[in-house]
VOBA-1610 file (N, C-alpha, C; in pm, whole numbers, padded with zeros to 5 digits, always signed):
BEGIN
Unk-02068-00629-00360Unk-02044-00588-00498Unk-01895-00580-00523Unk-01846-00660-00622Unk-01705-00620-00652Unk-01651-00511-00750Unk-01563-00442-00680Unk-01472-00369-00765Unk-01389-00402-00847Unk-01436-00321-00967Unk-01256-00346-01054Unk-01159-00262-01003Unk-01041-00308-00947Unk-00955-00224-00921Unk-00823-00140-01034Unk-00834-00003-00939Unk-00776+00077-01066Unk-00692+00140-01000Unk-00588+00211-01075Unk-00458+00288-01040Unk-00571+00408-00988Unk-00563+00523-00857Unk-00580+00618-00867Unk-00514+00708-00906Unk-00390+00723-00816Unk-00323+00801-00819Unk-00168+00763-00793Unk-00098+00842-00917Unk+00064+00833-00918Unk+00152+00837-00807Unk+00184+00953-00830Unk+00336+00934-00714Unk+00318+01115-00698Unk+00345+01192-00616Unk+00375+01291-00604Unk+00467+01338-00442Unk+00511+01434-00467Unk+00622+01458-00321Unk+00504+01601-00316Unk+00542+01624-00167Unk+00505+01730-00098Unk+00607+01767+00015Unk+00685+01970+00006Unk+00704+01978+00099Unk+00902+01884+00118Unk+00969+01923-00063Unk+01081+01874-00056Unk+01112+01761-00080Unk+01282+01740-00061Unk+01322+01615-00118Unk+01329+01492-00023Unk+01299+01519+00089Unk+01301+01448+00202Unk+01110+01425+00250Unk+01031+01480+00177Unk+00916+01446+00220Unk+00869+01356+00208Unk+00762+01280+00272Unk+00673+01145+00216Unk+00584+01196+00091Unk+00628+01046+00023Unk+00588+01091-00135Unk+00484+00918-00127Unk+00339+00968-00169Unk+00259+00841-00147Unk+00279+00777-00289Unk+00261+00623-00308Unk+00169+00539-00385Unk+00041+00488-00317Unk-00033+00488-00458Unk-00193+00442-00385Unk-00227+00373-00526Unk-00362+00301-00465Unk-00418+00247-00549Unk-00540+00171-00475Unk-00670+00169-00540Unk-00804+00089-00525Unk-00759-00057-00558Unk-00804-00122-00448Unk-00817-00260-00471Unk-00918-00294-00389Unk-00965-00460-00479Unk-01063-00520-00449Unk-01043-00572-00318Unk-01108-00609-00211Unk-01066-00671-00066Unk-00949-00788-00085Unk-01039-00844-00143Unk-00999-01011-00227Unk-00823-01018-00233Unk-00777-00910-00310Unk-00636-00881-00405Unk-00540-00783-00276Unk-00616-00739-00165Unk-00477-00679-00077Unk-00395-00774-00026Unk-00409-00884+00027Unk-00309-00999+00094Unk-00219-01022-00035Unk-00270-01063-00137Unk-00119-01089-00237Unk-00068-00999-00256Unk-00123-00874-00302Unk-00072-00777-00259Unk+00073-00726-00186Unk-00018-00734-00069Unk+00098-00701+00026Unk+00257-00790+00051Unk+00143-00909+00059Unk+00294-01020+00014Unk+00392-00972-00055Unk+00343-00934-00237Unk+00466-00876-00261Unk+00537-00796-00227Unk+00542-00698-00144Unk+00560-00604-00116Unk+00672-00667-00009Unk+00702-00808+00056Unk+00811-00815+00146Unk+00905-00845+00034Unk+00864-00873-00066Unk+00986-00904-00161Unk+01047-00746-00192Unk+01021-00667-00169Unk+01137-00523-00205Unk+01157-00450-00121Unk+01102-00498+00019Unk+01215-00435+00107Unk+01315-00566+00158Unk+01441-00500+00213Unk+01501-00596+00343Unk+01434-00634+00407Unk+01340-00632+00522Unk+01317-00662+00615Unk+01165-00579+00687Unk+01055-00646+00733Unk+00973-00530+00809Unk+00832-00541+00788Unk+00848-00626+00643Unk+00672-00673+00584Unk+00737-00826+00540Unk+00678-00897+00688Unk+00638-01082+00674Unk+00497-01099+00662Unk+00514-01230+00677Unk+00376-01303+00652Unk+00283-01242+00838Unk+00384-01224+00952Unk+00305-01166+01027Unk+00227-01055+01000Unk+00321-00973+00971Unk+00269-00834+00912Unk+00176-00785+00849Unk+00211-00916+00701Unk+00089-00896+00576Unk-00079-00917+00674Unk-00061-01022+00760Unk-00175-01062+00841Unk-00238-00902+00938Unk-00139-00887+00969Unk-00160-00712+01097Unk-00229-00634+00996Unk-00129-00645+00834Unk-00244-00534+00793Unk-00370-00540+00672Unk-00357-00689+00703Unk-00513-00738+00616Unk-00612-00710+00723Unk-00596-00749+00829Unk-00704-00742+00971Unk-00728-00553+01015Unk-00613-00489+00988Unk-00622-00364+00961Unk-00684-00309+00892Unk-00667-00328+00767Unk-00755-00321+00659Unk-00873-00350+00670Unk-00921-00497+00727Unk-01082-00534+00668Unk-01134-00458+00778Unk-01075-00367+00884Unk-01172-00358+00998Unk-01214-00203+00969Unk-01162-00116+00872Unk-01177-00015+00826Unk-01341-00002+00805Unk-01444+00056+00857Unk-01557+00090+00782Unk-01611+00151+00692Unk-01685+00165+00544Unk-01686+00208+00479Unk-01738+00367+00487Unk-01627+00465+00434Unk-01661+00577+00441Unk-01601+00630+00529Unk-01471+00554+00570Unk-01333+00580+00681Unk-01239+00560+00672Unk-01136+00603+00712Unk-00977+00602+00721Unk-00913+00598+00827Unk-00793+00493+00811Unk-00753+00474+00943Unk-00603+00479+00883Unk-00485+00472+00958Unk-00366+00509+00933Unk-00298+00412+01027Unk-00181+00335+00976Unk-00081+00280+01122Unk+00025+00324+01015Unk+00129+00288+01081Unk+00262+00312+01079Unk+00368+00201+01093Unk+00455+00196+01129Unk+00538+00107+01070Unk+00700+00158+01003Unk+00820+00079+01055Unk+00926+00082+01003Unk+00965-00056+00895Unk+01025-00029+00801Unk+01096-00142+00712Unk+01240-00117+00730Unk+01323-00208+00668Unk+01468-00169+00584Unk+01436-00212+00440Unk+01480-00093+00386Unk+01471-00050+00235Unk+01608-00026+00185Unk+01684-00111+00103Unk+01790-00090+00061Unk+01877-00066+00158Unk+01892-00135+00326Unk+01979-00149+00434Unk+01963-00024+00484Unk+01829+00090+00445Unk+01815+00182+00539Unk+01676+00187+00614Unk+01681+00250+00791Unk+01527+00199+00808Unk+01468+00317+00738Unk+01334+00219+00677Unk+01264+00345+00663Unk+01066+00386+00695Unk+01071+00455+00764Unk+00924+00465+00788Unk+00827+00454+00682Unk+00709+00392+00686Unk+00635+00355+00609Unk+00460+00402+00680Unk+00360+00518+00643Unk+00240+00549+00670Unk+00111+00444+00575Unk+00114+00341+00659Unk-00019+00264+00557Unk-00134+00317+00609Unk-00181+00375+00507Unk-00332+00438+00497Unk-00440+00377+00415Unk-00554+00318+00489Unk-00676+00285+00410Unk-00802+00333+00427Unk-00848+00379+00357Unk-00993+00433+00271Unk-01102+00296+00260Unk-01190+00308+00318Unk-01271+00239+00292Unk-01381+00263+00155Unk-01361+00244+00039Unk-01417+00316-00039Unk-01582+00273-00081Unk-01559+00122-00053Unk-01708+00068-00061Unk-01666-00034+00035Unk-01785-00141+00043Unk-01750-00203+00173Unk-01649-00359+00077Unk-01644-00385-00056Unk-01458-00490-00024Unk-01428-00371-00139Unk-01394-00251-00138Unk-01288-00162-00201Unk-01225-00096-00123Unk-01084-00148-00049Unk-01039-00027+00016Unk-00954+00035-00075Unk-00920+00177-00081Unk-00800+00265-00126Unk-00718+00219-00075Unk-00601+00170-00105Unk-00436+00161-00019Unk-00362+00309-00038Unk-00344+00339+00070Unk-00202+00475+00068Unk-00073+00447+00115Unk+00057+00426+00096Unk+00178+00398+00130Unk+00213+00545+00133Unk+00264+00611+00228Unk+00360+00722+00247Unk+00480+00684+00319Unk+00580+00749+00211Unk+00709+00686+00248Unk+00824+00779+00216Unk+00962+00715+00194Unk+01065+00782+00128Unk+01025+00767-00020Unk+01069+00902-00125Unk+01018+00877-00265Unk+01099+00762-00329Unk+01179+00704-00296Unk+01209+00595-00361Unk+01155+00471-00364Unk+01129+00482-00232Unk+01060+00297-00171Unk+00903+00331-00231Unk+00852+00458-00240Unk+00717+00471-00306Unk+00713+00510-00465Unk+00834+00436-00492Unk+00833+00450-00634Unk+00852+00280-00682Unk+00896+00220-00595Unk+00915+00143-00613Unk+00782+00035-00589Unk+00653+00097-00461Unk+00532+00035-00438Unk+00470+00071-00565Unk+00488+00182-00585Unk+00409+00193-00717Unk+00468+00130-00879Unk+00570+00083-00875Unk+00567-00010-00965Unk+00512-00171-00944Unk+00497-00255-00843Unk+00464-00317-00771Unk+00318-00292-00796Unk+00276-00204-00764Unk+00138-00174-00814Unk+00107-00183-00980Unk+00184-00155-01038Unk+00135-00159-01205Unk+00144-00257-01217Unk+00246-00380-01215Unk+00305-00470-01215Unk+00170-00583-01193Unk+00111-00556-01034Unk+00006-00630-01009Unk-00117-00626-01090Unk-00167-00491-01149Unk-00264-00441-01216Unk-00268-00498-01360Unk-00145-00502-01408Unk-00158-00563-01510Unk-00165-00718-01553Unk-00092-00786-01437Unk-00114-00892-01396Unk-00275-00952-01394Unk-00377-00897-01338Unk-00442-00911-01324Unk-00573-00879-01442Unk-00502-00790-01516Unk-00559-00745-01645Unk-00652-00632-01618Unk-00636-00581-01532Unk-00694-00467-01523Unk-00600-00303-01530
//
């Protein structure tokens, strides 16, 4: 069954100015690889085409009604910065995406995210 995919949830910090501040969003199975692709376009360095692959296979292996978490460094504006990819299996092709990060670079997934959403017309 396919999902329409939808914004869940914004941006919020927890726990200060230095805390991981997530973007998220429901997407259809189908739509995480382009996805992610974009996503090497705004950092420096850290999400390739290897990568996008590590975490589509990451992703699809998630079972529905589970969460799994990896981790991961980028360079973001020539600084490294840790990156928590979290997926939700929400139905079996809807995973939740979670990015926890620095609030900038997750302000910046989450435009990336509208960007795609609307793209897509949803």
């Amino acid at each position: 069954m396919k999902k329409i995919m939808s914004m869940l949830v914004g941006l919020f910090a927890i726990g200060g100015a230095n805390a991981d501040t997530e973007a998220s969003m429901n997407f259809d199975l189908e739509n995480v690889k382009p996805f992610l692709s974009r996503l090497s376009k705004i950092v420096d360095s850290g999400i390739n085409d290897q990568k996008v692959n590590e975490m589509l296979l990451f992703t699809s292996s998630v079972p529905v009604e589970d969460q799994k978490d990896m981790e991961f460094t980028v360079v973001y504006k020539g600084k490294k910065t840790p990156i928590r990819y979290s997926v939700f299996m929400d139905d079996i092709d809807a995973p939740d995406l979670y990015f926890f990060t620095s609030p900038e670079l997750a302000t910046a997934i989450e435009s990336e995210m509208s960007k795609y959403s609307n793209e897509l017309g949803i």
